[in-house]
N, CA, C and O of each residue as an XYZ file, in Angstrom:
268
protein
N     -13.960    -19.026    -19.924
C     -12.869    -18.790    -18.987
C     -12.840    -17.323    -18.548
O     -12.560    -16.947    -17.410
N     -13.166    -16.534    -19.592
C     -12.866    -15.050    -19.111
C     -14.012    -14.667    -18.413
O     -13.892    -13.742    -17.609
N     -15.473    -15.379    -18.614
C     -16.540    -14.905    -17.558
C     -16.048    -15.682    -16.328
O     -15.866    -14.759    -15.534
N     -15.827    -16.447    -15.891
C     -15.694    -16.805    -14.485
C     -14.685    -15.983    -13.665
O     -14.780    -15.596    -12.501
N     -13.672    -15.809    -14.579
C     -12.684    -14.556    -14.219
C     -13.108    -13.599    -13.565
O     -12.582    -13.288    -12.496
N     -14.438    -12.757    -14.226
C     -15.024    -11.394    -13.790
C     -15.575    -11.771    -12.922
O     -15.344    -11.211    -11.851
N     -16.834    -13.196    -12.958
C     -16.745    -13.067    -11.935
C     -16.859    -13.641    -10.803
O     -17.914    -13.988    -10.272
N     -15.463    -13.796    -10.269
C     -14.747    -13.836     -9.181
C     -14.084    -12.743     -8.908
O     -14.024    -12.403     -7.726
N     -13.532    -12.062     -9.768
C     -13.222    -10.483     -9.146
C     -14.058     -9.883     -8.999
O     -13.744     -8.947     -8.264
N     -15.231     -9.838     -9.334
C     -16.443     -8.849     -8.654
C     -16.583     -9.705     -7.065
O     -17.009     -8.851     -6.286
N     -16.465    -10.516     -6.605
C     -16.415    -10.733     -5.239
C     -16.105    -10.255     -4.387
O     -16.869    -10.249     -3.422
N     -14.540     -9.465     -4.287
C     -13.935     -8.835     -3.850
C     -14.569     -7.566     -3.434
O     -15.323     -7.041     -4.253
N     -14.395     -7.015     -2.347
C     -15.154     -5.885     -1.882
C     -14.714     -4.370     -2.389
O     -14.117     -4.474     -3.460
N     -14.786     -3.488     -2.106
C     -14.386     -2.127     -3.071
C     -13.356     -1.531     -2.280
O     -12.843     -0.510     -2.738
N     -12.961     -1.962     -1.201
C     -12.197     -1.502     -0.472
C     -10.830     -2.459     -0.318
O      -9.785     -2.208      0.283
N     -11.223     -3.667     -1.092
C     -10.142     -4.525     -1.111
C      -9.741     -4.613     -2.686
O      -9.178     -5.644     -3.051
N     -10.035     -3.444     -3.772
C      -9.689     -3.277     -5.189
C      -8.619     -2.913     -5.102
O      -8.363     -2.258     -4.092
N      -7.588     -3.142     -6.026
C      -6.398     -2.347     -6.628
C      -5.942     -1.059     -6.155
O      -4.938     -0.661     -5.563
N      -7.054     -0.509     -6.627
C      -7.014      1.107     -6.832
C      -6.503      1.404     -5.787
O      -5.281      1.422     -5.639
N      -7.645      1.797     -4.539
C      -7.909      2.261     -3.166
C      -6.554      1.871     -2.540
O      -5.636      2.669     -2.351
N      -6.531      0.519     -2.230
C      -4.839     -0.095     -1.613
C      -3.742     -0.134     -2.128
O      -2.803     -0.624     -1.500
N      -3.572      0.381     -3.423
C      -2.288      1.255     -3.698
C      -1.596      2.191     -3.455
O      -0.416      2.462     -3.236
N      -2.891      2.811     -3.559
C      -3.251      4.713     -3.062
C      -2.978      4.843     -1.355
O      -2.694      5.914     -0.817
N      -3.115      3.605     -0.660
C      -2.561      3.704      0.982
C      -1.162      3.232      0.704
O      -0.232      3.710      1.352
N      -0.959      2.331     -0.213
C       0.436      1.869      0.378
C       1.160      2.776     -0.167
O       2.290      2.696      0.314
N       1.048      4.024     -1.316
C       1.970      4.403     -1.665
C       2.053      5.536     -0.564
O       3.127      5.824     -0.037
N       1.053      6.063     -0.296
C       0.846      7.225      0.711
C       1.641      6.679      1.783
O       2.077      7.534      2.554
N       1.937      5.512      2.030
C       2.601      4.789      3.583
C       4.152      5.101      2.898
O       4.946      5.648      3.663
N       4.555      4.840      1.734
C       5.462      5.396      1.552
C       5.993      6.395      1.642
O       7.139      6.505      2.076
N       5.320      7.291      1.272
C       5.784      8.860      0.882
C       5.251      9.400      2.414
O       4.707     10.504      2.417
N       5.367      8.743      3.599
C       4.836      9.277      4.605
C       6.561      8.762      5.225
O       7.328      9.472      5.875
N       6.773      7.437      4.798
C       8.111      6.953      5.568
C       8.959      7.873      4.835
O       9.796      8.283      5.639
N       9.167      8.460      3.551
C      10.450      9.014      3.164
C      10.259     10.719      4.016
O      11.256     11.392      4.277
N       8.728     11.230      4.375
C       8.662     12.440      5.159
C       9.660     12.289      6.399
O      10.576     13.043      6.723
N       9.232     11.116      6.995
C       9.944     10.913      8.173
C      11.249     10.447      8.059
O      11.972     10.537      9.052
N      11.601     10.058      7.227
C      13.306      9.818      7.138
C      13.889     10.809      7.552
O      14.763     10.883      8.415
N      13.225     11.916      6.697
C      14.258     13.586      5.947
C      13.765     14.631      7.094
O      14.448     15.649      6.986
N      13.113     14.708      7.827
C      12.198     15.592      9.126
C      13.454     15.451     10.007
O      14.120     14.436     10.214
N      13.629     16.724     10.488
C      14.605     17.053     11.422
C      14.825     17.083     12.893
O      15.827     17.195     13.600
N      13.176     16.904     13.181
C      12.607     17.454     14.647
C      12.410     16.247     15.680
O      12.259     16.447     16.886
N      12.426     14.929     15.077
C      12.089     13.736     15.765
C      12.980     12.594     15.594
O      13.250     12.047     14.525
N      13.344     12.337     16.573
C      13.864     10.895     16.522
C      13.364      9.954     16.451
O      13.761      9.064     15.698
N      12.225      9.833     17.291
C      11.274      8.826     17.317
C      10.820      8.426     15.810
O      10.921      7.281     15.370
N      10.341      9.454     15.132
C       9.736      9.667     13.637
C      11.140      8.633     12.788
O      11.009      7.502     12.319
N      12.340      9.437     12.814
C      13.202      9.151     12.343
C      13.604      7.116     12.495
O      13.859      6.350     11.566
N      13.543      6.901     13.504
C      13.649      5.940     13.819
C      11.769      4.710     13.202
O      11.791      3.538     12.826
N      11.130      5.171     13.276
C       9.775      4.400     12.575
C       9.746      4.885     11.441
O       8.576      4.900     11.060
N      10.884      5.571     10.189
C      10.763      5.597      9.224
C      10.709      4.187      8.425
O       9.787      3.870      7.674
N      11.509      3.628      8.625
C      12.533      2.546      7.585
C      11.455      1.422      7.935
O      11.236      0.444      7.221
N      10.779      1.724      9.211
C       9.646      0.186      9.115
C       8.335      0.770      8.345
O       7.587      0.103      7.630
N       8.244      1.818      8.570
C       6.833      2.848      7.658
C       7.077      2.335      5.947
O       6.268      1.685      5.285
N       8.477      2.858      5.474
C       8.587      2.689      4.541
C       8.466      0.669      3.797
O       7.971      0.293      2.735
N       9.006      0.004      4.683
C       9.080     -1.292      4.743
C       7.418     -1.658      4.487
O       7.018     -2.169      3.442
N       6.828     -1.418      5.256
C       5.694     -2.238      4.977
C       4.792     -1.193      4.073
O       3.607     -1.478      3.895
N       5.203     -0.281      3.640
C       4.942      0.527      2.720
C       4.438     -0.044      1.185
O       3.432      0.123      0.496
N       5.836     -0.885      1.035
C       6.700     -1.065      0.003
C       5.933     -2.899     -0.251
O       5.715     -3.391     -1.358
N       5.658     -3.600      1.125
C       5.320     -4.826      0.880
C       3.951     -4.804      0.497
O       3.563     -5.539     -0.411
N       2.916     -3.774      1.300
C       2.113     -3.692      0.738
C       1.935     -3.242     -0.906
O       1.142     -3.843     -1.630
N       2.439     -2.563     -1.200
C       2.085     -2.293     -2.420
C       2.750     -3.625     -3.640
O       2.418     -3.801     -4.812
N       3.577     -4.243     -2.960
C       3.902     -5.750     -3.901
C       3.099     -6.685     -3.604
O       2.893     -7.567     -4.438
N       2.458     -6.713     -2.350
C       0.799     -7.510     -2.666
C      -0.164     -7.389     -3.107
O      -0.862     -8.270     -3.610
N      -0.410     -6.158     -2.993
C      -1.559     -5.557     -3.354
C      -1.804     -4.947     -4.991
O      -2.849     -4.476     -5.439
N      -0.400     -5.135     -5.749
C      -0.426     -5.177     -7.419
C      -0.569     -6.580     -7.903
O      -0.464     -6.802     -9.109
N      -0.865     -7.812     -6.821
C      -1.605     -8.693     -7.368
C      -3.338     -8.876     -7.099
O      -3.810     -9.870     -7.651
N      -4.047     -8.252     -6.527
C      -5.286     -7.733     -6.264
C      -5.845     -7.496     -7.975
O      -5.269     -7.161     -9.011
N      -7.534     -7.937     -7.557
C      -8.041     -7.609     -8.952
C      -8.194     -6.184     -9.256
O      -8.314     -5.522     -8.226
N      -8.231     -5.451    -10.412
C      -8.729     -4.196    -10.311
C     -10.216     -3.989    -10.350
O     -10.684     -2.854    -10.259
């Protein structure tokens, strides 16, 4: 059971691992809370809360991804 496990997660490409697509979605985060708190844009201000949104979904899909 545990070899078929591996591998089928070695299938998965290296760009579709854990790691890598965490590391964007959290960065999509911490990019929406820049733009929340930024003083100079509305526009920014206003595409925060969806930045942060799919920020946030990605990274709850993507902690079911193999590592």
């Amino acid at each position: 059971m545990t070899q078929r496990t591996a591998n089928c997660s070695s299938r998965w490409p290296l760009w579709l691992r854990r790691g890598p697509c965490e590391a964007v979605a959290m960065v999509l985060i911490g990019l929406g809370v820049v733009m929340l708190m930024q003083p100079l844009s509305v526009l920014l201000y206003g595409y925060s809360f969806v930045t942060i949104l799919v920020g946030t979904l990605g990274f709850v899909i993507v902690s079911h991804f193999p590592d």
